[in-house]
C-alpha positions in Angstrom: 10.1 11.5 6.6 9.3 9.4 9.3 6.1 8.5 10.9 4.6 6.5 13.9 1.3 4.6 13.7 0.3 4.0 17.0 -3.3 1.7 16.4 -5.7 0.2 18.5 -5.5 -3.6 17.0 -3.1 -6.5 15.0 -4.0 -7.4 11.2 -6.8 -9.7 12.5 -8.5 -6.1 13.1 -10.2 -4.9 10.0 -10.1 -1.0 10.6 -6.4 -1.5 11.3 -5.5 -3.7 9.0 -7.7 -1.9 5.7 -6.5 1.9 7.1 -2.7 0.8 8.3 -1.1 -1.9 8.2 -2.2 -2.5 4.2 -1.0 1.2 3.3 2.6 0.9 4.8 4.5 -0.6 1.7 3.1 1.6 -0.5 4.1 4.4 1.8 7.8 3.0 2.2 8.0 2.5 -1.8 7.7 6.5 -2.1 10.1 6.7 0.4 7.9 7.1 3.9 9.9 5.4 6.8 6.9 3.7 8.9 6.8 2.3 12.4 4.0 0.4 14.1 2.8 0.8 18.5 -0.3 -1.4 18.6 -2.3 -2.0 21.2 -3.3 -5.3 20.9 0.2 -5.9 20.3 1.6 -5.3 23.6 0.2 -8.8 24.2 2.6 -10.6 22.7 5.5 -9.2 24.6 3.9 -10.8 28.2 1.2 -8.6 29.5 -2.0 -10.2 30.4 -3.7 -7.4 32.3 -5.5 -4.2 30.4 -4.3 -2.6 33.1 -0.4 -2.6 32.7 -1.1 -3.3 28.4 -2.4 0.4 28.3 0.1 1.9 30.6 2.9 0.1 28.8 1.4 1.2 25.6 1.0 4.8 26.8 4.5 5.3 28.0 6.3 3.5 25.0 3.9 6.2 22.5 5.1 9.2 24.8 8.9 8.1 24.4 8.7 7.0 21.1 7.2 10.6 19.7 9.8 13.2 19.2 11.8 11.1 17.5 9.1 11.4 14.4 8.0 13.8 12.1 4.5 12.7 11.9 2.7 10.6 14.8 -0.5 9.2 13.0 -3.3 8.0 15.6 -6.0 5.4 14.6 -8.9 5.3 16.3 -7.3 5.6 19.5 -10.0 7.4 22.5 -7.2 9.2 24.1 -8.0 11.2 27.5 -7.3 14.5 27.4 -4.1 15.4 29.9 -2.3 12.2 28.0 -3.4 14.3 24.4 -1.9 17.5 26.2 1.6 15.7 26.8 1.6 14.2 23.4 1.4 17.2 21.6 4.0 18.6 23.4 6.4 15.8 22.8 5.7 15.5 18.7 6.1 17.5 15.9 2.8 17.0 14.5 -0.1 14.9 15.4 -2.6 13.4 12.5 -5.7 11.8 14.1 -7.5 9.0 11.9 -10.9 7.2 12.5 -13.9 5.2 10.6 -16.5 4.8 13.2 -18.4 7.7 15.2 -16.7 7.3 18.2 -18.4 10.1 19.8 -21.2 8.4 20.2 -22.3 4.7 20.2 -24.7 1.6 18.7 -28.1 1.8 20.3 -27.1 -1.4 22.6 -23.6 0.7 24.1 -23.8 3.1 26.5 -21.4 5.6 26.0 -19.8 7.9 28.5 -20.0 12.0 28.5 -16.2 11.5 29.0 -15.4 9.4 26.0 -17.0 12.0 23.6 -15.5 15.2 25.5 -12.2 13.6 25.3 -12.9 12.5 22.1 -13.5 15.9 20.4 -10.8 17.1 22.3 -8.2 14.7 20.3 -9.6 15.9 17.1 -9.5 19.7 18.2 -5.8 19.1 19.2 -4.6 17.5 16.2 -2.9 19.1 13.1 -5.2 17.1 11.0 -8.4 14.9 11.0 -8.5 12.1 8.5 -12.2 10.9 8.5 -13.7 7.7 7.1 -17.1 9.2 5.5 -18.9 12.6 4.8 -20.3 12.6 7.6 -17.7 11.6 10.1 -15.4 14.1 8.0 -19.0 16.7 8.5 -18.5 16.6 12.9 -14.9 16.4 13.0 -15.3 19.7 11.3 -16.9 21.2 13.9 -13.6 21.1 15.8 -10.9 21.0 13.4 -9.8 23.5 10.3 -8.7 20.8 8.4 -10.2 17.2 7.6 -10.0 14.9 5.2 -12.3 12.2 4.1 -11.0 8.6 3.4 -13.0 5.7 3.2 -11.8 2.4 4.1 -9.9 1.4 0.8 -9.4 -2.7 -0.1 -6.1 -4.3 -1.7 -7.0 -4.3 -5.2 -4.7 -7.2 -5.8 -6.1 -9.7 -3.5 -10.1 -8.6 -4.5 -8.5 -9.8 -8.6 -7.3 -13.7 -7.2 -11.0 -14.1 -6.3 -12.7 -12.7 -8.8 -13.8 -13.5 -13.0 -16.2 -11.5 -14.0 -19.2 -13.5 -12.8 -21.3 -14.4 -15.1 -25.0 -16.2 -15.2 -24.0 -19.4 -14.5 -26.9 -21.1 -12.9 -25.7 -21.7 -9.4 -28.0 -21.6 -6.6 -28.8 -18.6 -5.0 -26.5 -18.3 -1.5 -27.1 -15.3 0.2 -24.4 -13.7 2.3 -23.8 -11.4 5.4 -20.8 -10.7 6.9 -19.5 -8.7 9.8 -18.8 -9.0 13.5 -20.9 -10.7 15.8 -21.8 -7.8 17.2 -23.8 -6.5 14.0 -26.2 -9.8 13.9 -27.9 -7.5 15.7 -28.9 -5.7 12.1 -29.1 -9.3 10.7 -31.6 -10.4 13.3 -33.5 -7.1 11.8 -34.7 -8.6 8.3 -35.3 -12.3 10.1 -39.0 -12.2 8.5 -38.0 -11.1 5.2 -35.2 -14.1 5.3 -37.2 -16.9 6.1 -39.9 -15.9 3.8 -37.1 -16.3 0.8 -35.6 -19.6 1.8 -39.1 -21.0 2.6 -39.9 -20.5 -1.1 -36.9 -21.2 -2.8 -35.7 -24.4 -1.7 -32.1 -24.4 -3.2 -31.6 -20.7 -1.4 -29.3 -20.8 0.8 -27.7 -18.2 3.6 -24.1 -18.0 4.4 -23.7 -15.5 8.1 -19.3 -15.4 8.2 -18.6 -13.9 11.7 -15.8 -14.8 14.6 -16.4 -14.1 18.3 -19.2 -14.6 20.8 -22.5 -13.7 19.2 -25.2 -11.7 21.3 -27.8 -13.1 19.0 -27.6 -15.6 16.4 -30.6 -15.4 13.9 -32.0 -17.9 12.2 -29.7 -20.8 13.5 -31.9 -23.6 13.6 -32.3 -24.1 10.0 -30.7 -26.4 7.7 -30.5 -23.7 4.8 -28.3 -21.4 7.1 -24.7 -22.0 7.9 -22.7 -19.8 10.2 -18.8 -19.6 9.1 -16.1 -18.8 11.2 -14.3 -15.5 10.2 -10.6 -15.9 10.0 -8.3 -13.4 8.3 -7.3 -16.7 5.8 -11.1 -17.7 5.5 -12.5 -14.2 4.9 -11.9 -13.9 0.9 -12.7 -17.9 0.3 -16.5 -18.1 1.4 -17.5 -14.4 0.5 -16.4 -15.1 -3.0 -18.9 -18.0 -3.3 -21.9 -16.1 -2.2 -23.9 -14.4 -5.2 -25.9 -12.1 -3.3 -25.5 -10.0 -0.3 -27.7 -8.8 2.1 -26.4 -5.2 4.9 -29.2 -4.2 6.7 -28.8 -1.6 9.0 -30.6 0.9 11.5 -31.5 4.5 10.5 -29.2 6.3 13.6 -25.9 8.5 14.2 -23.8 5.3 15.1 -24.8 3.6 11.9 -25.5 6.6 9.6 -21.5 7.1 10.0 -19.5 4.3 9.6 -16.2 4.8 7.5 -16.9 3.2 4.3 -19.8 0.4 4.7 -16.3 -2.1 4.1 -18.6 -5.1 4.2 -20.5 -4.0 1.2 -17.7 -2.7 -0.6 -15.9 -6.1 0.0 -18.9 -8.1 -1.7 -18.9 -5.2 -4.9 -15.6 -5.8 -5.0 -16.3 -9.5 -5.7 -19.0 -8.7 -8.0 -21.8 -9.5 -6.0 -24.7 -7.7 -6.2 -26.1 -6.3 -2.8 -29.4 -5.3 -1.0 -29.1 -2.9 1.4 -30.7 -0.5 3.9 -30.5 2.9 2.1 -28.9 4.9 5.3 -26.3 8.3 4.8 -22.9 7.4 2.6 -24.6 3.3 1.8 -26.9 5.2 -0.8 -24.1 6.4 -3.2 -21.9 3.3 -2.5 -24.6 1.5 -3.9 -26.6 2.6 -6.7 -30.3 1.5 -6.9 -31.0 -0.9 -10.1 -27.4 -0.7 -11.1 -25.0 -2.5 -8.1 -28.0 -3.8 -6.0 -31.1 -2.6 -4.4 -32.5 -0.3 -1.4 -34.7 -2.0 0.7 -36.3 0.4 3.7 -39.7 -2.2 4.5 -39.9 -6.5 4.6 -41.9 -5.9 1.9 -38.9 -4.6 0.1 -36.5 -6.6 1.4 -38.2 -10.0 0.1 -39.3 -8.2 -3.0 -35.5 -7.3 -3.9 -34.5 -11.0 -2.8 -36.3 -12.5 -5.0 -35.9 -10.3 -8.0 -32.0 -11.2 -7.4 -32.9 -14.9 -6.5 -35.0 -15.1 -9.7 -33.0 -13.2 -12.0 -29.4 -14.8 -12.4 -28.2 -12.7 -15.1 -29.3 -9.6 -13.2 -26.8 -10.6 -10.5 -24.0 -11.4 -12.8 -24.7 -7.7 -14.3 -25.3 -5.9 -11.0 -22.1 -7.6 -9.4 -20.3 -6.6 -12.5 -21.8 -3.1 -12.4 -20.7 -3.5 -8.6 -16.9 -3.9 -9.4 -16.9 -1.0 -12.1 -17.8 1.3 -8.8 -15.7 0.0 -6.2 -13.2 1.1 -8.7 -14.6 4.4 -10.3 -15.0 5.7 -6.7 -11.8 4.5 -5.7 -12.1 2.4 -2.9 -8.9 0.4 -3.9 -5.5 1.1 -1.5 -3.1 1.7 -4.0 -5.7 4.8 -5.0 -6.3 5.9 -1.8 -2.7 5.6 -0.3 -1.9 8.6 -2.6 -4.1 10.9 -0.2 -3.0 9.7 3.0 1.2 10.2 1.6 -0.1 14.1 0.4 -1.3 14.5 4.1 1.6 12.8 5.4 3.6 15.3 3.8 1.8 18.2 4.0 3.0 21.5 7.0 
């Protein structure tokens, strides 16, 4: 079998990098030949514009297609007469996504277009591969057959970093990660942050993004240390956090997202996590057993300091934490197993 990945990004992307590009060997070991159109990529071979990097994208995806048995689309937004002429050049189209495309965060404006041709791609394609229950719940609405996969983690490169933490009397560093964009949420429990760190003065926050930030909270004090994401950087200063923090807004955009990887990343590192209780977040993490819900500030600093205060509660939620990421399989070599059956499937 052969199959074509056309993606939207490089490996510095998460989304492409977590759903693609780290599934690929394990599809070639069973015997899966894989080829890669990105994007992104068309920059290295010259093309500065976004004008002539889509069309050259476009065109090399169209002539590419018949020659596979599967071509696998991530994330892609696709207008509908290019869908029209893909389908008719390949034998089967799978459509993949993480993120509710079809509509937006409250500070993008998002056209009628984008979702029309949006729910077009999924109603065209043979099958829908959705990153959470609710993603998989409106792609539904337009296709006969969808599939939910969450955004999995390499299980091998999660092991170099972590122990099995234990209590071990280090100071309390509290961690957020994700891109700049997202500070937005972070800017969200400001109140509840400050409080913490004015009390505790060997607290500490950690906020690891990359990019130009529309807001940066909390940047003027001493106790808080912004970290530049890089794909080599990412693993090294989440592992030395001991508790997260993932606030979030209660709406479609956020309600939907493939996965919550950020918080899986930190479970997967056993550290214990607060979070804002919204959709698919609830299961991933289990109240008084992997972390906390926190819905108010009042919460919020109340769950902070339990966390802060407690250090053998952290070592046991964060081990608790790990058990998860692994009972509900959120590891690649687990999840790769599902995307080869669809692969394969008529």
């Amino acid at each position: 079998m052969n199959v074509l990945f056309a993606v939207p990004g490089t490996r510095e992307s998460a989304s492409t990098r977590l759903r693609v590009l780290n599934m690929i060997p394990h599809l070639e070991e069973s015997g899966i030949r894989c080829d890669v159109v990105s994007l992104e990529g068309t920059r290295q071979i010259g093309f500065r514009s976004n004008r002539l990097k889509k069309a050259y994208f476009a065109l090399d995806l169209l002539g590419r297609a018949p020659r596979y048995d599967v071509v696998f689309i991530h994330r892609l937004p696709l207008p509908r007469l290019y869908v029209t002429l893909l389908e008719k050049l390949s034998k089967r189209i799978v459509y993949d996504f993480d993120d509710a495309i079809y509509t937006g965060p409250v500070w993008e404006s998002i056209s009628l277009k984008r979702k029309e041709d949006f729910n077009n791609l999924i109603r065209t394609a043979s099958t829908v591969i959705a990153g959470s229950p609710e993603l998989q719940t409106y792609a539904g609405n337009y296709s006969d057959e969808v599939y939910c996969l969450p955004t999995p983690l390499p299980k091998q490169k999660y092991d170099h970093y972590w122990n099995g933490k234990e209590a071990n009397g280090e100071p309390p560093r509290i961690g957020w990660i994700g891109n700049p964009q997202n500070l937005r949420y972070l800017a969200t429990i400001t109140g509840p942050l400050e409080v913490v760190l004015n009390q505790y003065d060997d607290a500490t926050l950690d906020i690891i993004t990359a990019g130009e930030k529309p807001v940066t909270p909390l940047v003027d004090r001493n106790d808080v240390t912004y970290r530049e994401w890089s794909l080599d950087s990412e693993l090294d200063y989440l592992s030395k956090i001991n508790i997260g923090v993932r606030p979030l807004s209660d709406t479609e955009w956020a309600n939907s997202k493939g996965g919550f990887t950020s918080v899986v990343q930190m479970m997967a590192l056993g550290i214990p996590v607060v979070v804002t209780p919204v959709s698919y977040l609830k299961n991933i993490v289990r109240h008084g057993e992997s972390g906390f819900h926190a819905s108010t500030e009042e919460e919020w600093i109340k769950y902070l300091k339990e966390l802060i205060e407690n250090p053998k509660r952290r070592g046991t939620f964060g081990n608790r934490g790990r058990e998860l990421v692994t009972e509900d399989e959120f590891w690649t070599e687990e999840s790769v197993e599902l995307l080869r059956e669809v692969l394969e499937s008529d």
